[in-house]
PyMOL commands that place a pseudoatom at each C-alpha (Angstrom):
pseudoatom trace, name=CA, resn=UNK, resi=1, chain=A, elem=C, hetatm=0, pos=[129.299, 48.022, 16.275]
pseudoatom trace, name=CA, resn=UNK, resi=2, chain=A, elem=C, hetatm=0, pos=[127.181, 44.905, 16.345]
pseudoatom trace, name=CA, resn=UNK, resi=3, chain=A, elem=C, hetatm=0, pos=[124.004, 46.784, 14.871]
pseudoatom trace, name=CA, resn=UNK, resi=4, chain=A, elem=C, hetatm=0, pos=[125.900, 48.775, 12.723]
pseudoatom trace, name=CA, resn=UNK, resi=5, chain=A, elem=C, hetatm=0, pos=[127.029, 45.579, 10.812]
pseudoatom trace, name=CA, resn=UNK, resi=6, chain=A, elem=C, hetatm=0, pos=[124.021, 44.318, 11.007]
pseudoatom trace, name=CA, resn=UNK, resi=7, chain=A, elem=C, hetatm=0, pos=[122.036, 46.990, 9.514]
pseudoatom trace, name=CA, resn=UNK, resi=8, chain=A, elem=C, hetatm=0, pos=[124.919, 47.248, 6.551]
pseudoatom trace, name=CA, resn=UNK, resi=9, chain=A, elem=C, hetatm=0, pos=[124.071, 43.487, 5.735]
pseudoatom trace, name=CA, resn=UNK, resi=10, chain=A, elem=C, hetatm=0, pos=[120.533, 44.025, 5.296]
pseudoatom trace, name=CA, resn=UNK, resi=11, chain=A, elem=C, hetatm=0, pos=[121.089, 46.886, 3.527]
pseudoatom trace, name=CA, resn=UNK, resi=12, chain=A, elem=C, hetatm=0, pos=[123.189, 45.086, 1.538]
pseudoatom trace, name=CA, resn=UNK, resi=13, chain=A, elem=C, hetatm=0, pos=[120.624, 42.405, 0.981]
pseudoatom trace, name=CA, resn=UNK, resi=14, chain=A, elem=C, hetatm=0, pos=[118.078, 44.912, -0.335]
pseudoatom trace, name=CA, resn=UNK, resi=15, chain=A, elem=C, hetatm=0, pos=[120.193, 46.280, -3.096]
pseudoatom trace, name=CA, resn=UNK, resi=16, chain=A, elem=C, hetatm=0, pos=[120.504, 42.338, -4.691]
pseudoatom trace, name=CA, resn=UNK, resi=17, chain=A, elem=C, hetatm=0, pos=[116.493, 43.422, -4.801]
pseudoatom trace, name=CA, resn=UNK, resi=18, chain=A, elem=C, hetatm=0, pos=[117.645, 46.552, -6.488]
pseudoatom trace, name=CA, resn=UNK, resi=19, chain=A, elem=C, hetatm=0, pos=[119.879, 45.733, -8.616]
pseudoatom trace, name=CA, resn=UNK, resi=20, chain=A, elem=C, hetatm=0, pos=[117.943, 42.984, -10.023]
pseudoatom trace, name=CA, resn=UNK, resi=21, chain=A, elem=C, hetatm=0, pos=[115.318, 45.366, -10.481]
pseudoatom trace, name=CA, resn=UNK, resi=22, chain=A, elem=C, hetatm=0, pos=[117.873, 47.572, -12.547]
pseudoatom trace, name=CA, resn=UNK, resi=23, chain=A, elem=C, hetatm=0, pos=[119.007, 45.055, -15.386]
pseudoatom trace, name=CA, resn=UNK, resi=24, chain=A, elem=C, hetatm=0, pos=[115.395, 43.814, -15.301]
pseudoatom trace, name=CA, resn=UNK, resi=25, chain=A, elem=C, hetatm=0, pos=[114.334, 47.141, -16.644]
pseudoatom trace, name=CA, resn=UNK, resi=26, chain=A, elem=C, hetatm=0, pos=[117.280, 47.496, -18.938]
pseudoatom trace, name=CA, resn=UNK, resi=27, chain=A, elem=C, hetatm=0, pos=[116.500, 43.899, -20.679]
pseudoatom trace, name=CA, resn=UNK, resi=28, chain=A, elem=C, hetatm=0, pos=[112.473, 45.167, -20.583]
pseudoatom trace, name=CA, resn=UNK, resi=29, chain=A, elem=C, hetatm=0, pos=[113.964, 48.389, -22.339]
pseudoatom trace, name=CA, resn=UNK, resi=30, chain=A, elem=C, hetatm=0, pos=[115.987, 46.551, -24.998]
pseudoatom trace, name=CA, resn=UNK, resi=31, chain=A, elem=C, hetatm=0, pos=[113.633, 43.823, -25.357]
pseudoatom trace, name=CA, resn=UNK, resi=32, chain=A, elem=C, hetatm=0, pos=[109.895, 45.950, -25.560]
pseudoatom trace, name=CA, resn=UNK, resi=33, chain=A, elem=C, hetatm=0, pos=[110.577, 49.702, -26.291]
pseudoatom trace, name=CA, resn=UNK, resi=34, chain=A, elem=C, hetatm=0, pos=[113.240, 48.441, -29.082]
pseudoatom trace, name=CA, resn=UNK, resi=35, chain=A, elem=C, hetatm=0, pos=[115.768, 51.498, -27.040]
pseudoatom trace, name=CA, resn=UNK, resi=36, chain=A, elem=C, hetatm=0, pos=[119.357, 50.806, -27.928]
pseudoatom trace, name=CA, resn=UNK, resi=37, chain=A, elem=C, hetatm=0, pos=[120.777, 53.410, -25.362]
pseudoatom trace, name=CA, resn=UNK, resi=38, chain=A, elem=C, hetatm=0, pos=[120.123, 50.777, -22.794]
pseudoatom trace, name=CA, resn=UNK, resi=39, chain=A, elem=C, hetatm=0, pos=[122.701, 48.194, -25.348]
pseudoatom trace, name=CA, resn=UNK, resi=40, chain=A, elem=C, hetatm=0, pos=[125.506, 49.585, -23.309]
pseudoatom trace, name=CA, resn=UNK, resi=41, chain=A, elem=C, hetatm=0, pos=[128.324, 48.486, -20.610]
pseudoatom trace, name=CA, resn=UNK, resi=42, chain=A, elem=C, hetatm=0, pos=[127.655, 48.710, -17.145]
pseudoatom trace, name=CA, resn=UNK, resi=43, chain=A, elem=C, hetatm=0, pos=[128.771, 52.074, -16.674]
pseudoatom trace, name=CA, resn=UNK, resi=44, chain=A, elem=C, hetatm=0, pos=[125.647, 53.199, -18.855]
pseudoatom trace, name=CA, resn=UNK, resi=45, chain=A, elem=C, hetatm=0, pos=[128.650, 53.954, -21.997]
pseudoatom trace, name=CA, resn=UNK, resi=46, chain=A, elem=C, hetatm=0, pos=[126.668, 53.016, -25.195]
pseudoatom trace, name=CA, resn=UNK, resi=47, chain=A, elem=C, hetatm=0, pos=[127.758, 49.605, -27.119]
pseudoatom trace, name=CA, resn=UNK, resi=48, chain=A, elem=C, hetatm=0, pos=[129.411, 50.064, -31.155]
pseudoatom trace, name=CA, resn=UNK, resi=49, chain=A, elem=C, hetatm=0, pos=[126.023, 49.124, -33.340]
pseudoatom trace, name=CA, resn=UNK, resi=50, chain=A, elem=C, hetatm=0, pos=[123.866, 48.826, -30.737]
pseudoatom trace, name=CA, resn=UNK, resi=51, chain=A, elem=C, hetatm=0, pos=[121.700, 46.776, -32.682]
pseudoatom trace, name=CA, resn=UNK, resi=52, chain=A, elem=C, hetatm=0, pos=[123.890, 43.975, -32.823]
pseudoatom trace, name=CA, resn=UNK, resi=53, chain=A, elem=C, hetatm=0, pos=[124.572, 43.316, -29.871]
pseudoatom trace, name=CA, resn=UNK, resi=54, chain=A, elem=C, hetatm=0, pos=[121.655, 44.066, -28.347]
pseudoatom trace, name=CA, resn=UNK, resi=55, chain=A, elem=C, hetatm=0, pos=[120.461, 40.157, -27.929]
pseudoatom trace, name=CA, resn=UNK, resi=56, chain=A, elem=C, hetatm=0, pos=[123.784, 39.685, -26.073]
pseudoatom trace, name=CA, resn=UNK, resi=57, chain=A, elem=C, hetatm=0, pos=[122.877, 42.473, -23.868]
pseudoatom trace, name=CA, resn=UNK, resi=58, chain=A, elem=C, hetatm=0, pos=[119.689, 41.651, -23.277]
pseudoatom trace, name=CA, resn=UNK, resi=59, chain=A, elem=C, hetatm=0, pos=[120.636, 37.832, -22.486]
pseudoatom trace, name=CA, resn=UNK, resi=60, chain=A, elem=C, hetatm=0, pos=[122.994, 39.040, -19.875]
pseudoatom trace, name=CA, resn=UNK, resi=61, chain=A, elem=C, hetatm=0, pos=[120.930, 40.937, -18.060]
pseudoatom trace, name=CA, resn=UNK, resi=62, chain=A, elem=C, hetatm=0, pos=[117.998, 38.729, -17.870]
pseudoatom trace, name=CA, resn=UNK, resi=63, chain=A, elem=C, hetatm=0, pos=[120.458, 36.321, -16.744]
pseudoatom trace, name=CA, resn=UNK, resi=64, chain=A, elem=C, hetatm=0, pos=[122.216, 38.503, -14.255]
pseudoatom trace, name=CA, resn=UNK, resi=65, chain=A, elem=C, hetatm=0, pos=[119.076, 39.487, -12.927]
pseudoatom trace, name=CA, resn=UNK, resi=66, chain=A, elem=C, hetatm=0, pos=[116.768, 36.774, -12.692]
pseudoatom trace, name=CA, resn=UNK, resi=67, chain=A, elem=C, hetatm=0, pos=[119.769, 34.506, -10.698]
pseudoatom trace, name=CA, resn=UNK, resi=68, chain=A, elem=C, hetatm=0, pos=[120.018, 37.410, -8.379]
pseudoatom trace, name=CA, resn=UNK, resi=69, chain=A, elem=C, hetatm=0, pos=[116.278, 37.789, -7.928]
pseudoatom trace, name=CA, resn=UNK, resi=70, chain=A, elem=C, hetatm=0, pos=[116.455, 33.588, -7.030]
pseudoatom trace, name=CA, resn=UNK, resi=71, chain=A, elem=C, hetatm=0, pos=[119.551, 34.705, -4.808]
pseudoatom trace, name=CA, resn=UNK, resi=72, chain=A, elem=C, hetatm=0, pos=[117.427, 37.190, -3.072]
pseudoatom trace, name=CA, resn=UNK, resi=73, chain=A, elem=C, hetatm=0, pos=[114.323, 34.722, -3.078]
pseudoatom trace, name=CA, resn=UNK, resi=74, chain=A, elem=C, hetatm=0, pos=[116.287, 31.514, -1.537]
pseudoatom trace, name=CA, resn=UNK, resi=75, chain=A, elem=C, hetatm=0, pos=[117.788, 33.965, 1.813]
pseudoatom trace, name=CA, resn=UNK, resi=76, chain=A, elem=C, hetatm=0, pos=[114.026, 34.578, 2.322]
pseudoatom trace, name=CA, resn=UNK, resi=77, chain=A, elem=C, hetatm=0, pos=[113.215, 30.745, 1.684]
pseudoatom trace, name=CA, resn=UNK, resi=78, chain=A, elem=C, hetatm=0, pos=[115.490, 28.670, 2.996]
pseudoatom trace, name=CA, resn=UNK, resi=79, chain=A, elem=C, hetatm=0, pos=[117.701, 31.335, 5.280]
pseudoatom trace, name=CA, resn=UNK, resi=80, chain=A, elem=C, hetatm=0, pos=[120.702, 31.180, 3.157]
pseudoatom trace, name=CA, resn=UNK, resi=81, chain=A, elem=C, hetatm=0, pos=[123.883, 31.510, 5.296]
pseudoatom trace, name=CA, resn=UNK, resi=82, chain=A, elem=C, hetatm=0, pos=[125.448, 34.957, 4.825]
pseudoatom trace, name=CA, resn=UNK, resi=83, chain=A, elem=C, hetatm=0, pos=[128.507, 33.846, 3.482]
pseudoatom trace, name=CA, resn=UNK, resi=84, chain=A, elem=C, hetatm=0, pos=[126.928, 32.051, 0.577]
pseudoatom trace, name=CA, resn=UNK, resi=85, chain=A, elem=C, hetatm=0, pos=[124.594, 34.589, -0.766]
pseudoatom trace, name=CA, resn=UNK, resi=86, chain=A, elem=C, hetatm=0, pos=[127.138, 37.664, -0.334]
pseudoatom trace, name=CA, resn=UNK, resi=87, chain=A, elem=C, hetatm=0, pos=[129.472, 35.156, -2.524]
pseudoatom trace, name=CA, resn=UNK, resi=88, chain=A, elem=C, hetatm=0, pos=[127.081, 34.200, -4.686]
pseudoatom trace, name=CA, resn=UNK, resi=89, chain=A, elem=C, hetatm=0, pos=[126.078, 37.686, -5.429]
pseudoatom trace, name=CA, resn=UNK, resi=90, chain=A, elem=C, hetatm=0, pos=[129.570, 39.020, -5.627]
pseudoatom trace, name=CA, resn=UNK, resi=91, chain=A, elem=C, hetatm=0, pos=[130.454, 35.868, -8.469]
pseudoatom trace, name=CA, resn=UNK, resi=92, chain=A, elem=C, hetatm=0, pos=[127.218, 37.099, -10.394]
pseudoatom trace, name=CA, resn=UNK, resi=93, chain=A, elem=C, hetatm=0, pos=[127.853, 41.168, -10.322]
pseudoatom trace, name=CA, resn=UNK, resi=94, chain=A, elem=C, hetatm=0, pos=[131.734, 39.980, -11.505]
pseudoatom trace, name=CA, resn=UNK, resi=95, chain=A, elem=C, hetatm=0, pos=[130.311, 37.722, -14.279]
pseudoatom trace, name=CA, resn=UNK, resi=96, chain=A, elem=C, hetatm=0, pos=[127.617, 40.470, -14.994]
pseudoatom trace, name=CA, resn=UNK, resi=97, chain=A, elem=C, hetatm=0, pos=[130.480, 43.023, -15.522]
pseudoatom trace, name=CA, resn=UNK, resi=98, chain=A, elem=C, hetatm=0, pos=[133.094, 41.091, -17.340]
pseudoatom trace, name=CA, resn=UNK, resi=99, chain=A, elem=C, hetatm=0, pos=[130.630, 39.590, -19.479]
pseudoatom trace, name=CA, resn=UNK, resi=100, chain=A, elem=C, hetatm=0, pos=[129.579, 43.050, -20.274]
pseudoatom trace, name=CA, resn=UNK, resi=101, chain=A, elem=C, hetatm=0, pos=[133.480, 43.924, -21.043]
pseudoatom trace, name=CA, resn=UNK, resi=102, chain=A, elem=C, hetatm=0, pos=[133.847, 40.993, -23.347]
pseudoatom trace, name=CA, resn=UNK, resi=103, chain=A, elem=C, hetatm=0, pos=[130.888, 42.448, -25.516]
pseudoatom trace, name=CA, resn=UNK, resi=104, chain=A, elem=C, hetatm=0, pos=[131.497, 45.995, -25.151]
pseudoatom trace, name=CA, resn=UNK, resi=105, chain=A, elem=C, hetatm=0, pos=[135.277, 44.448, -26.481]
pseudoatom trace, name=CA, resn=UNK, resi=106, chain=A, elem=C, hetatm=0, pos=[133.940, 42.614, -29.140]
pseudoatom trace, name=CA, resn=UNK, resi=107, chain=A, elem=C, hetatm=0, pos=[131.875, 45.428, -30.580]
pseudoatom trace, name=CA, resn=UNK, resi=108, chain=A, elem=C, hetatm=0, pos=[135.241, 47.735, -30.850]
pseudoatom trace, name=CA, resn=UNK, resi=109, chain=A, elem=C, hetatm=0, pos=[136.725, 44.990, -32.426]
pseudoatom trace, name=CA, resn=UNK, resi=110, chain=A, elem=C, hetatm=0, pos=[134.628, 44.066, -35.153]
pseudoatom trace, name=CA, resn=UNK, resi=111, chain=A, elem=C, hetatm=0, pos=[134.166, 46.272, -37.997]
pseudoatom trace, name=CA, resn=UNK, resi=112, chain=A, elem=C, hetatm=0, pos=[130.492, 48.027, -38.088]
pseudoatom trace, name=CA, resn=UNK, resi=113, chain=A, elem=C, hetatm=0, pos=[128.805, 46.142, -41.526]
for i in range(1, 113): cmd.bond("trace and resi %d" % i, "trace and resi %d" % (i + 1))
show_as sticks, trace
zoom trace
């Protein structure tokens, strides 16, 4: 049972590698190939006027990812205790998604100009 908890951490720890990887290439999709499908929630559902919003979108992710990415970096580092980098993660993928609500909440909101 030991290994198998074991082996589900590390997994674990790979996809803050992955998912990092994932809003990095959604901000390099807003930001250099100008694609507004990417301007959506984080259930892939495009944004209202994707144009827009698309600098909120983009800040968020770059944010999101690049404090995971240090996550990921300081457990390889310094040996970040468990504890803290599953928390830390967890408080950045909840901040990721309801910062993506607020926006995708915003955009319903306000008329289309």
């Amino acid at each position: 049972m030991e290994t198998l908890i074991l082996w589900l951490a590390r997994l674990m720890f790979l996809g803050i590698f992955l998912m990092a990887g994932g809003m990095f290439y959604r901000a390099w999709c807003i930001a250099v190939r100008k694609d507004m499908r990417h301007v959506a929630d984080w259930r892939g559902r495009r944004v209202a006027n994707g144009e827009r919003w698309a600098a909120s979108v983009l800040s968020i992710n770059l944010i999101a990812a690049g404090v995971l990415l240090a996550i990921g970096l300081s457990v390889l580092v310094t040996g970040l205790a468990f504890t803290v980098w599953t928390g830390l993660s967890a408080l950045v993928l909840w901040t990721y998604y309801f910062m993506l609500r607020i926006v995708v909440a915003r955009a319903e909101h306000i008329p289309k100009s």
